[in-house]
C-alpha positions in Angstrom: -6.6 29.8 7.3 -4.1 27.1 5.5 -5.1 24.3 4.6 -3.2 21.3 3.9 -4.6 19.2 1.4 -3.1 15.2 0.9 -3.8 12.6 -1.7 -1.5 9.9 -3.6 -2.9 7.1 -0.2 -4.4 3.9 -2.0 -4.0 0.1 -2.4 -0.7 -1.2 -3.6 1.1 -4.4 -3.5 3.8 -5.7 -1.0 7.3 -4.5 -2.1 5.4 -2.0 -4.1 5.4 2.4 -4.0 3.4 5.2 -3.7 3.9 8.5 -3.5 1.8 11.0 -0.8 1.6 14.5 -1.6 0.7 16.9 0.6 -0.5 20.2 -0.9 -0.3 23.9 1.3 -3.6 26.1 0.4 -1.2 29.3 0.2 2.0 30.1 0.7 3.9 30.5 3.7 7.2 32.3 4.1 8.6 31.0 7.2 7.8 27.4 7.3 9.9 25.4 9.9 8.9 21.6 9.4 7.1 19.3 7.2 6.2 15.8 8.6 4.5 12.7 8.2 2.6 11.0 11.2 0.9 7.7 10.5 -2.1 6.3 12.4 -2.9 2.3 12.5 -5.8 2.2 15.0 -4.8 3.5 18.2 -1.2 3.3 17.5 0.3 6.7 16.0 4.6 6.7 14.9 6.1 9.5 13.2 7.3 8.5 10.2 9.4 11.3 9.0 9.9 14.5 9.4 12.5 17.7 8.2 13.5 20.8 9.7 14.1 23.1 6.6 17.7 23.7 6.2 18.1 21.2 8.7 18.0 17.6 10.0 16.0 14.7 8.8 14.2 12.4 11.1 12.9 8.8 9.8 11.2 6.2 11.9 13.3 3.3 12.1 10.4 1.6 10.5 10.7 3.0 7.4 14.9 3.8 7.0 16.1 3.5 3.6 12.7 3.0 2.0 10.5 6.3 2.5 11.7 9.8 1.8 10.4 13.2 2.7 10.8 16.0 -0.1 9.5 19.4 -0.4 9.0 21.2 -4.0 8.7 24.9 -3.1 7.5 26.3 -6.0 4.5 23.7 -5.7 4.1 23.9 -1.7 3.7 20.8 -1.6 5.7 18.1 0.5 5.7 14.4 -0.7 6.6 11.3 1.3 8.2 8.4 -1.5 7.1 5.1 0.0 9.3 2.4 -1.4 9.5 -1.3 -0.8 5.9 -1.6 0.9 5.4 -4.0 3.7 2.2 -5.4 5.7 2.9 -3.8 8.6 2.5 0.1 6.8 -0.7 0.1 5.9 -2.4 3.1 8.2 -3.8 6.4 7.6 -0.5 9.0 6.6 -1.4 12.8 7.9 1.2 15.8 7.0 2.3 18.5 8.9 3.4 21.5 8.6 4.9 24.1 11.3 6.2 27.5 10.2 8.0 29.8 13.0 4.9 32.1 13.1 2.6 29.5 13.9 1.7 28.6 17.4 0.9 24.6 16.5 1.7 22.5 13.4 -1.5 22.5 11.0 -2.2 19.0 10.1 -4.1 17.2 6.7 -6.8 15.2 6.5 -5.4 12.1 5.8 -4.9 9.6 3.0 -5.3 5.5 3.6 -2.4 3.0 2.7 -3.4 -0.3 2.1 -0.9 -2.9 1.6 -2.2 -6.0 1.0 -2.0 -8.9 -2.2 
């Protein structure tokens, strides 16, 4: 079964960066989409999301500061978080869909903390 395995979550300062990787177990041929879903209590907001060889979604939350990338040869997808504010801090899960697949397969989760 894949697995999706995240890490790169952690403390930073307003205005500051991280970067979220999000690591596939094995790799898969036909992937569709790669996301980013973030969760702050009960409140969950996709944050961005790509359809390979296609369109780009962002949250308007996040426009012009996050990015969504994808290094093949590594399977992994990364979200660049730029320009931090208070109101980001949550817990960041990835996604990934390929056309085979009958539901995305999600990570575990990473925290963002944003805080002085």
């Amino acid at each position: 079964q894949v697995r999706l395995v995240e890490s790169g979550g952690g403390l930073v300062q307003p205005g500051g960066s991280l970067r979220l990787s999000c690591t596939v177990s094995e790799s898969v041929h036909d992937i569709y989409t790669v996301g980013w879903t973030r969760q702050a209590g009960d409140q969950r907001e996709l944050v961005a999301s790509s359809i390979i060889g296609g369109v780009t979604y962002y949250a308007d939350s996040v426009k012009g500061r996050f990015t969504i990338s994808r290094d093949n040869l590594k399977n992994t997808v990364y979200l660049q978080m730029n320009n931090l504010k208070p109101a980001d801090p949550a817990v960041y899960f990835c996604h990934v869909k390929a056309k085979s697949w009958s539901q995305a397969t999600w990570g575990q989760g990473t925290q963002v903390t944003v805080s002085s």
